[in-house]
C-alpha positions in Angstrom: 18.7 28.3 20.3 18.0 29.2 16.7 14.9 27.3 15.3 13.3 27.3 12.1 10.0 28.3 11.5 7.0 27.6 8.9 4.2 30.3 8.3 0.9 29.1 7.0 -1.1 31.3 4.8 -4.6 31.0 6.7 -7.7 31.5 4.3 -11.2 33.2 4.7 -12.3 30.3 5.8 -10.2 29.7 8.3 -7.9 26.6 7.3 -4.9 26.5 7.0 -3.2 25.9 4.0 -1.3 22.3 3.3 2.0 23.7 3.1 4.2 26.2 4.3 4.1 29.6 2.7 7.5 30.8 4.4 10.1 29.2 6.0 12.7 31.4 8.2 14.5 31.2 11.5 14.6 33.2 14.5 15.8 32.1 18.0 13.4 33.6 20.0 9.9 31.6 20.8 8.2 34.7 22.5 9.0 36.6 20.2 8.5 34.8 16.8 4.9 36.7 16.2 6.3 39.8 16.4 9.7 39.3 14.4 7.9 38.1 11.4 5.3 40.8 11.5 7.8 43.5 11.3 10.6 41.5 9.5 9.5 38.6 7.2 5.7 39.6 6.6 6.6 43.6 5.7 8.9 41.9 2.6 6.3 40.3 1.2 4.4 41.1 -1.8 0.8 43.2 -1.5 -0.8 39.7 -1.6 0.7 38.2 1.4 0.9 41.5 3.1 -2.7 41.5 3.8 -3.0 37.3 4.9 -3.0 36.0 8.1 -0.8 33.4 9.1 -0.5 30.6 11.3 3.6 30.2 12.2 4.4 26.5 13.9 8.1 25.6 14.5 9.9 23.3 11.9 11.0 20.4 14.2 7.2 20.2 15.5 4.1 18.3 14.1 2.7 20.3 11.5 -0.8 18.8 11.2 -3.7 21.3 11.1 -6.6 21.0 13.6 -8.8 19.6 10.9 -6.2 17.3 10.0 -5.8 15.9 13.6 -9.5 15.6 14.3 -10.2 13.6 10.5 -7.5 11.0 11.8 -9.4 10.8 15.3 -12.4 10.5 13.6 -11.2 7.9 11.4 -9.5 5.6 14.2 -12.7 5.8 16.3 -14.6 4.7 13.0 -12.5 1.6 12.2 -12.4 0.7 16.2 -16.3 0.6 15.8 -16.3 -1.5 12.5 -13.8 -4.1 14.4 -16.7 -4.0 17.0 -19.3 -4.7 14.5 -17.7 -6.9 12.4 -16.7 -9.0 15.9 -20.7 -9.1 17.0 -22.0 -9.7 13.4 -19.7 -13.1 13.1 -21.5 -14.4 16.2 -24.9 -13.8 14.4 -26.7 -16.3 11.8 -29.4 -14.2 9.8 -31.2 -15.9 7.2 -32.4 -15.6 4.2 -31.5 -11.4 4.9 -27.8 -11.4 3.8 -27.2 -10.6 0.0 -23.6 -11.6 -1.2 -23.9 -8.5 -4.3 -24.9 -6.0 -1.8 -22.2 -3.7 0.3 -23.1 -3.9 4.3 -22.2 -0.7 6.5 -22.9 -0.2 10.6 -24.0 2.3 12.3 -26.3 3.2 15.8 -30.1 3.8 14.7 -33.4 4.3 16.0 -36.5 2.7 13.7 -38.8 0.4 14.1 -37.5 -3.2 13.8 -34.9 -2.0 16.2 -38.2 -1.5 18.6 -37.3 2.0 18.6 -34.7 1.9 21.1 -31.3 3.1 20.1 -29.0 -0.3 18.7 -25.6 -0.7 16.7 -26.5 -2.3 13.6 -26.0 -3.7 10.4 -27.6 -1.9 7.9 -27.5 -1.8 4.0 -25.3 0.7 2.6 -26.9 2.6 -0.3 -30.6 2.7 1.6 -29.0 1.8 5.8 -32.0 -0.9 5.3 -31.9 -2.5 8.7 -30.4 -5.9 9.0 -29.4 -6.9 11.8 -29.0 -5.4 15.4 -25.4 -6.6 16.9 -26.2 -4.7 20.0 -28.9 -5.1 22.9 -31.7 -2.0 22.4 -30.9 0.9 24.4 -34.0 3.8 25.3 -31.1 6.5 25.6 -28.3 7.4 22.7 -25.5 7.9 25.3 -25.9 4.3 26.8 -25.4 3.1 23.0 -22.3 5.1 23.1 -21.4 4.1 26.2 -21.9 0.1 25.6 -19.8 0.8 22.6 -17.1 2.6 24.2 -17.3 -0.7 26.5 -16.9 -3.2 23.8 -14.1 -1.2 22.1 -12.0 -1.3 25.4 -12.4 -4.5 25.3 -10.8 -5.4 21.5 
């Protein structure tokens, strides 16, 4: 079966670029390397003659690695807010909650938090503590752990 193919410039850096550089088709998937080594990429001008290239087939998902691990990154990070936001409804602090100022969460270590690892409310231009929504935990990975917990539960 004949597929069509899309070749990725790759940079020094190593990514990828967002789109395709070249698109051909060859029917081979074992072979598809090879075939545009020695037929697509010796056509090229001197610039692309001397790039590397990542080649992923047309009909496939074309999302770089980077791309992919961004999007995991951000559905863990919204799962995490639903758990904080869920906790911090449950909480009355007083007198410590600012309508003008922006709230973020996150896991810290400091001294109103006893120094033991909790999820927290914190301020978001300074992380000033402000509330803990999580028991204190004397190892990081149990903090992870009781989060992973409370997101299995949502």
């Amino acid at each position: 079966m004949i597929y069509e193919w899309n070749a990725y410039k790759v940079f020094l850096n190593g990514k990828r670029a967002k789109r395709p550089s070249i698109t051909f088709k060859h029917d081979d998937e074992s072979t598809v390397s090879e075939y545009f080594e020695s037929k697509i990429k010796r056509r090229l001008g001197k610039k692309f003659k001397s790039s590397e290239f990542t080649i992923l087939r047309a009909d496939l998902p074309q999302n770089s690695k980077e791309e992919t691990e961004l999007a995991e990154k951000k559905k863990a990070n919204e799962l995490r807010n639903r758990v904080i936001r869920k906790h911090f409804k449950n909480i009355h602090v007083k007198g410590k909650i600012r309508q003008s100022v922006n709230y973020g969460a996150g896991m810290i270590l400091c001294k109103e938090s006893d120094w033991k690892w909790e999820w927290a409310v914190l301020e978001n231009a300074t992380n000033r503590y402000i509330k803990g929504v999580s028991p204190g935990f004397e190892k990081f990975l149990e903090a992870e752990k009781w989060m992973e917990e409370q997101i299995n539960e949502l």
